[in-house]
N, C-alpha and C positions, 0 to 999 in steps of 0.2 A: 571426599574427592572434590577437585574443583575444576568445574568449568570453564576454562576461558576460554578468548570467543577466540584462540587460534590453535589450540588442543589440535593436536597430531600423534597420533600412538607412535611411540620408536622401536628400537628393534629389541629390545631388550624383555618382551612377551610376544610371542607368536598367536594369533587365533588362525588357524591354521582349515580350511576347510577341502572337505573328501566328498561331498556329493556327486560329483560329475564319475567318481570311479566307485567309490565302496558304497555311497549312498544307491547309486545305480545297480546295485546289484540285489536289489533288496527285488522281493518275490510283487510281479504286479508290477515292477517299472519297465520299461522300454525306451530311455533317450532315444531321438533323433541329434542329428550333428546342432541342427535349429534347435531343437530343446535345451541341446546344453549350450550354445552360446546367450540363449535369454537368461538360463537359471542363473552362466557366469555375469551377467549383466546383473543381476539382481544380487548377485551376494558381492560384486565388489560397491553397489548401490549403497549396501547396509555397511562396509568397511571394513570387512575380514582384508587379512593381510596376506593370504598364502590361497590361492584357488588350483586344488591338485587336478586336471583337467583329463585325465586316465593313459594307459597306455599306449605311446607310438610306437608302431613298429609289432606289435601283438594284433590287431585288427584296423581294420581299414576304416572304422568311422570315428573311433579317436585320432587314427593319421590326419583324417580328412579334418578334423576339430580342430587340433593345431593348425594345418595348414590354413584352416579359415580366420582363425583367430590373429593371425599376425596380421590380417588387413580389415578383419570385420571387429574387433575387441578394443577399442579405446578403453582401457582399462585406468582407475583415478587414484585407488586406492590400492589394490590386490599384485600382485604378481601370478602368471603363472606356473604351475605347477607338472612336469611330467615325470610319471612313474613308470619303474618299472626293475628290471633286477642284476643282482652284479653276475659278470662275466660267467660263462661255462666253469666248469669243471674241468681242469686239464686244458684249457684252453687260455686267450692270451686276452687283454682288455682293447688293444688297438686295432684287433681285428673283430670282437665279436659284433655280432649284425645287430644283439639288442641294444647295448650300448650303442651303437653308429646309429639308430633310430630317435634314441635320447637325444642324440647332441643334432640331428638333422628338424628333431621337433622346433627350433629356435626359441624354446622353454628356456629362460634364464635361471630356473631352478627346479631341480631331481633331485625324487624321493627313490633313493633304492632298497627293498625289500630285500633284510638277509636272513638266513638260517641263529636261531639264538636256540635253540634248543638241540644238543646232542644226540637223540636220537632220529630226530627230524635230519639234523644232517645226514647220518649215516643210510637212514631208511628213506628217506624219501628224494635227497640230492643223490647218494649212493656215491659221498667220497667220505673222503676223510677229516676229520676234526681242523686238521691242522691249512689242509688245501679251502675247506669253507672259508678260515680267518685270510687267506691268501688273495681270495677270490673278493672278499671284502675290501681289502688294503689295495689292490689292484684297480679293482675298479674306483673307487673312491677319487684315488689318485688320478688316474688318467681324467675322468669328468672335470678335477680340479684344475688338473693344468690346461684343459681346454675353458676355463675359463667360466664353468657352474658351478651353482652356489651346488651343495651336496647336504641333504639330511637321509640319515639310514632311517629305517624301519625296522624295528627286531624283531621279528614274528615270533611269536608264539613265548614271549621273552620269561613272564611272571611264570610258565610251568617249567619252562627250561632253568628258571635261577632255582626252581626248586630240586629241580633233580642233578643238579651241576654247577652249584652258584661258582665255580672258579672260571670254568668253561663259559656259560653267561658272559663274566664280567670280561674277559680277556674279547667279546663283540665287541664289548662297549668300548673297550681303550684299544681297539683293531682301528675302527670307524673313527674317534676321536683323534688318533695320531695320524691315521693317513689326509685328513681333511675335514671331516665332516663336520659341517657345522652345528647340527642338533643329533642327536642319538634315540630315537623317540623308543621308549619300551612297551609292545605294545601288549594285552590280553586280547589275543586273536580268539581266542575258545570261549570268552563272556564270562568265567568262574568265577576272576575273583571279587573279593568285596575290600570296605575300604580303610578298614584296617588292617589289611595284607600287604592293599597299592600302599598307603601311607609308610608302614615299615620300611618296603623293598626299594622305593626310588629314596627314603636316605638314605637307606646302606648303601645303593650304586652312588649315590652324589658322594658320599662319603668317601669312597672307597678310589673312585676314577675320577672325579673332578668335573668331568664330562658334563656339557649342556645339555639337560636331559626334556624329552617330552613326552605325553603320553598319547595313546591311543587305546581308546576302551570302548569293546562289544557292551550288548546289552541283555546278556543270558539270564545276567541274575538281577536284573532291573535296577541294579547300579551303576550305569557308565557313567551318568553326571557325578553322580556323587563319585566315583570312585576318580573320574578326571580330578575330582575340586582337590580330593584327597593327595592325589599328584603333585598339584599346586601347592596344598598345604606341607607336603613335604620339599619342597621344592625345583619342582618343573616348571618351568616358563615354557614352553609350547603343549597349546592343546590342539588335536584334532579334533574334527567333531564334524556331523551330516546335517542339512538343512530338516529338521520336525524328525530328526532320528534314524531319519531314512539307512538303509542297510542291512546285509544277509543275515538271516533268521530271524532276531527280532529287533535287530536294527543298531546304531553307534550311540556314541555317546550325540545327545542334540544340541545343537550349537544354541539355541536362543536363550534355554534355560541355563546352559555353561556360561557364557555371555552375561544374561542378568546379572548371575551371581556375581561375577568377576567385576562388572560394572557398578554393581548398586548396593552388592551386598561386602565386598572387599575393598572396593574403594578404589577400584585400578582401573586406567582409560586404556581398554583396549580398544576404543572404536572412535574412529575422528569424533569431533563435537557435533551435537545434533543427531547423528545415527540413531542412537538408541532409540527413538522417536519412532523409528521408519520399521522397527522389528516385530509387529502384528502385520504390517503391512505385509512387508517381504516375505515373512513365515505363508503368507494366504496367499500371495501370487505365485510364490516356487509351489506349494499344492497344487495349483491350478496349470502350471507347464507340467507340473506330471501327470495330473488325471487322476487324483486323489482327494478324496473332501478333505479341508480343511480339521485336524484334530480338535475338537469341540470341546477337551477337557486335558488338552496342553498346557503345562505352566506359563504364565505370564502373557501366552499371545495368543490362547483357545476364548471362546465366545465366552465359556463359563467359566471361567479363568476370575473373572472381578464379579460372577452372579451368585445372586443372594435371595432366597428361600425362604430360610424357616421365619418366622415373626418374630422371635426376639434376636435374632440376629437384623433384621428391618428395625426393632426402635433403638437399638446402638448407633447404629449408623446415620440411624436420624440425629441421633446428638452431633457425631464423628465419626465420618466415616472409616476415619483409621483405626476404631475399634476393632472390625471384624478384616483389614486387609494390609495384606503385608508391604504393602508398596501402594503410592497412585496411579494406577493404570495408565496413565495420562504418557508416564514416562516411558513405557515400553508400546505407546500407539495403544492401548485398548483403553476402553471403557467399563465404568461399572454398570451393570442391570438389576434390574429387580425384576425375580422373577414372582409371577403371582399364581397363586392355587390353593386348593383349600387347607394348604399351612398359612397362607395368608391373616397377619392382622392387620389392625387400622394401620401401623406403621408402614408394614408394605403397600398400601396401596395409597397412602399420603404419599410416600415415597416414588412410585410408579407414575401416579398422574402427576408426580413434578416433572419425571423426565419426558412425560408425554408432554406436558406447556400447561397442566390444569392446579391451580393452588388451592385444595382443597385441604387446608390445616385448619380453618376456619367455621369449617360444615361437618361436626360430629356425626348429624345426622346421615350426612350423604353417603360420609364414608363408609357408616354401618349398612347403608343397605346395599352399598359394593361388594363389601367383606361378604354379605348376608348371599347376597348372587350367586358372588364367583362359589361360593363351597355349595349352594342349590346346585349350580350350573357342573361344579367336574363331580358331584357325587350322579350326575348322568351320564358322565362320561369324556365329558368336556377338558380339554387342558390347555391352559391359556400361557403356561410357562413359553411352550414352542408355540404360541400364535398370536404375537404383542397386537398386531393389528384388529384381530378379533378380542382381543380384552377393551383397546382403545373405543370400541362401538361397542360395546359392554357401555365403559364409562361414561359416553357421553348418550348413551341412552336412560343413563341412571340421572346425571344432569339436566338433560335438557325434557325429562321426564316422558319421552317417548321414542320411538324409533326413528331415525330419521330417515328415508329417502327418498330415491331417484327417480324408483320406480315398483310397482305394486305387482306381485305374480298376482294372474288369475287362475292358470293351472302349466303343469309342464306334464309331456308325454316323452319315452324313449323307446324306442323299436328296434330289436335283433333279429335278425334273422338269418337263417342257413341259404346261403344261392346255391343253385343246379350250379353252376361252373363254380363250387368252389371258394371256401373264404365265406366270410360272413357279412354282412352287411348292417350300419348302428345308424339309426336316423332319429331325430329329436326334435319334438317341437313345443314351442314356449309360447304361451297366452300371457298378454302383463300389459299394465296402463302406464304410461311414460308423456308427463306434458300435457295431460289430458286426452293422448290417444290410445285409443288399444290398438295394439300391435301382434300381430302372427306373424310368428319365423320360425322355419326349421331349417333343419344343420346336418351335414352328412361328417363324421367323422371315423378311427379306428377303434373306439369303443364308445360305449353309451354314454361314457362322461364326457370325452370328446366330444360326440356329435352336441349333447348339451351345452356345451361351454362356445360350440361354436354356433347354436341358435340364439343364445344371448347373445352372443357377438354383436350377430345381427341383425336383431332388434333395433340393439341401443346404439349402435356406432353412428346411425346420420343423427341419430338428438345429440350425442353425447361424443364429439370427434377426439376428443382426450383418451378415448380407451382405444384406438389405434395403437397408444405407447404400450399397454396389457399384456404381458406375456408371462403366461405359466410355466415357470421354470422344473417345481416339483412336484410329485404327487405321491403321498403314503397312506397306504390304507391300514386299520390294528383292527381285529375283528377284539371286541371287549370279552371280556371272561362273562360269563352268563349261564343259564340251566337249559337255553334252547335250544344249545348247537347250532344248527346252520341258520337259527332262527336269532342266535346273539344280536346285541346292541353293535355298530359298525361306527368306527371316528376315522373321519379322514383329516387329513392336515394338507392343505393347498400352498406351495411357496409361489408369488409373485415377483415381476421386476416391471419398472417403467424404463428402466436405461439407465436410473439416476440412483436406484433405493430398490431394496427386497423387502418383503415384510408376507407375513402368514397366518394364513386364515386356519379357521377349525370349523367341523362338523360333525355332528353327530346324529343318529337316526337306526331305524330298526330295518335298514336296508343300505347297500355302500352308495345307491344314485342316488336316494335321498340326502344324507350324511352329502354327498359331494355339493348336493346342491347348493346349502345350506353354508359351505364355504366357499364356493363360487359366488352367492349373492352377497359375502362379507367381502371378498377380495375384488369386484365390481363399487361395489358400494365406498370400501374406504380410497380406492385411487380416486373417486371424483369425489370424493373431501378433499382430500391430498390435492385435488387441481387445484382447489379453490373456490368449488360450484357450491352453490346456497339449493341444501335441498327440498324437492318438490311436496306441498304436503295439500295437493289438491286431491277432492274426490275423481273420481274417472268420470272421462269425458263422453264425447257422443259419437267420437270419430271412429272411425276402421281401419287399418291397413293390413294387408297382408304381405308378406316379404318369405324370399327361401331360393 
């Protein structure tokens, strides 16, 4: 493939995107009109060509989507998209209301949904074979001479050419001669695999001539693959949903379809530069829907370019394109290393590079890293989810002692049941900071709470940088163990400044201890992260009390 610096996809491939309707229907989503106008912001951001933006005229908050969209959507890249289906039965295309809703959307281009399967027409339209292919032709036409582009959808296409491949095709050349400009065949039921899709759309390209494109569920956990299968048979339009999104177990996923088409086929379906932004965009449409980000997605998940075992770490020390199929660099991610006690020296030569530390140099140090971290997670410890607490690991092994800010002398936490009702969690924390000992306690909605907010404040007037501190996560694992309620407890803390997240760990033979123990890492590494030179005086002579 080649870059140049004025690359503009043409129309001669479709990437074709359904998030706003079939993505949206996926179990757990909820659009707002505002939802889907950011999500449509952000995938014509990335450079899809077709944004289908759901039904007018079927429900009032897709009406209301279009209607926003032609004054709130500067759109750069995208067109788009309104769906919805051909004319009644027995009825006329100039008068039906859903049609008159299509062309009222001011959508420059409709997707209409038709019957491809013969028993679907008969039993679920409840006409005739011949009135379905009429209903198609009809409506087709009229959309066309008002002046929209038109691609059909054949629902249910791949079981219907199985149980009537003449019937089938006679959709495809219905749609084709009345106008339409693509014919997509869709696997609505997720069955098939993909050397089924590959046979079936040469035979139709074969057979009808027909621009064909696909649309693939993801039943049998083939819709990319079976999309690419499409392609390789010859489909130039793909559908597909932002991270898969869509009913049951979701569509084919546009980033991994995409990759492929771009890095692995050699074809620019996405302005120049884009491909850059598609970690990005995959993590922000997650976050307008209220969905964690997929952590083990192709090309655009966290763990996507992370690496583990130790001999996979001294490959990659050589080159790292030993162990990965592409440089993350190009799809927006990065590689990690993660550390644990599959850890070797390579992984963690490896790790404190991308922490800033060049220890290639110090055999010794690294052995006694390596030596740590597998002491440290055979207690229970996991440093893979808590980079922050490996990095004070490391530089405790470095700079041959602990560093900090401030020293506990003890912490207390107190529950109790009130007469009115609800419980009550109050905490209090003794610790020497600067040379003073300092008392504070903290009223919160549970015992880690109230603790996290008597460190607060403590240390807020020494240290005004952790104002920025905010606890974003919190998971507790009770570890396997012989004492039941009595097991070992590891908590994992996610933080953020505003700028950066990063995440602590603790472990302990109770979950307030376990928390504590990563509250004083996720304290501790934000004021490195300032900048602060830490404290390593004995305790002073001073008092205060604060709460």
């Amino acid at each position: 493939m080649t870059d140049g610096s004025t690359r503009h996809p043409d129309d001669s491939f479709h990437v074709f995107d359904t998030t706003l309707r079939d993505g949206a229907q996926r179990e757990g989503i909820n659009l707002t009109v505002a939802d889907k106008l950011t999500i449509a912001r952000h995938l014509d951001d990335f450079g899809v060509g077709f944004i289908e933006g759901g039904w007018p005229g079927a429900n009032p908050r897709d009406t209301e989507f279009f209607a926003r969209a032609a004054t709130e959507l500067d759109l750069k890249h995208a067109q788009l998209v309104a769906f919805g289906a051909t004319r009644r039965a027995g009825g006329e295309a100039a008068t039906d209301p859903q049609l008159a809703g299509l062309l009222d959307s001011g959508a420059p281009v409709i997707t209409l949904v038709a019957k491809a399967h013969d028993r679907h027409v008969e039993l679920a339209l409840r006409t005739t074979l011949d009135e379905n292919l009429a209903m198609i032709r009809d409506s087709v036409a009229h959309l066309r001479a008002r002046g929209r582009r038109v691609f059909v959808d054949c629902e249910h296409f791949f079981d219907g050419y199985r149980a009537n491949r003449d019937y089938a095709l006679a959709v495809v050349r219905t749609a084709q001669e009345a106008g339409a400009d693509v014919v997509v065949l869709c696997d609505t039921n997720g069955g098939m695999l993909p050397a089924g899709i590959r046979e079936t759309v040469a035979e139709v390209l074969a057979a009808t001539g027909a621009r064909l494109g696909i649309h693939a569920q993801d039943d049998t956990g083939c819709a990319v693959a079976n999309t690419l299968a499409a392609v390789d048979a010859g489909a130039s339009h793909v559908q597909c949903t932002a991270n898969g999104y869509g009913e049951r177990v979701g569509n084919a996923n546009l980033f991994p379809v995409v990759g492929a088409l771009e890095i692995k086929y050699g074809r620019p379906v996405l302005p120049l530069g884009k491909l850059a932004e598609m970690t990005r965009i995959s993590h922000a449409i997650a976050e307008v829907v209220n969905l964690t980000p997929g952590t083990h997605q192709p090309y655009v998940g966290v763990s996507a370019f992370a690496h583990k075992g130790g001999l996979h770490a001294s490959a990659i020390k050589v080159d790292p394109n030993l162990y990965q199929h592409i440089d993350p660099e190009r799809v927006g991610n990065t590689m990690r290393m993660l550390v644990s006690d599959m850890a070797g020296r390579a992984s963690v030569e490896l790790k404190g590079r991308e922490l800033g530390y060049d220890l290639s140099a110090d055999r010794e140090l690294v052995g006694r890293v390596v030596a740590k971290v597998k002491e440290q997670e055979n207690l229970g410890y996991t440093y893979e989810a808590a980079d922050a607490s490996f990095e004070l690991l490391l530089r405790d092994e470095v700079h041959g002692s602990r560093e900090r800010f401030f020293t506990l002398e003890s912490w207390r936490t107190i529950s109790e049941q009130r007469q009115e009702g609800g419980t009550g969690n109050e905490a209090t924390v003794k610790l020497w900071a600067k040379g003073e000992r300092i008392v504070a306690t903290g009223e919160g909605n549970g015992p880690v709470d109230a603790l996290d907010k008597a460190l607060r404040t403590a240390l807020e007037r020494i240290y005004p940088q952790l104002a920025k501190l905010e606890l974003v996560d919190y998971k507790v694992r009770i570890l396997e163990g012989r004492h039941g309620t009595g097991s070992r407890t590891r908590v994992l803390v996610e933080s953020a400044d505003g700028s950066a997240t990063w995440s602590t760990v603790g472990v302990a033979d109770n979950v307030i201890d376990a928390s504590w123990h990563a509250l004083d890492d996720a304290y501790t590494y934000i004021l490195l992260k300032s900048g602060l030179e830490p404290e390593h005086r004995e305790p002073g002579h001073r008092e205060t009390e604060q709460g």
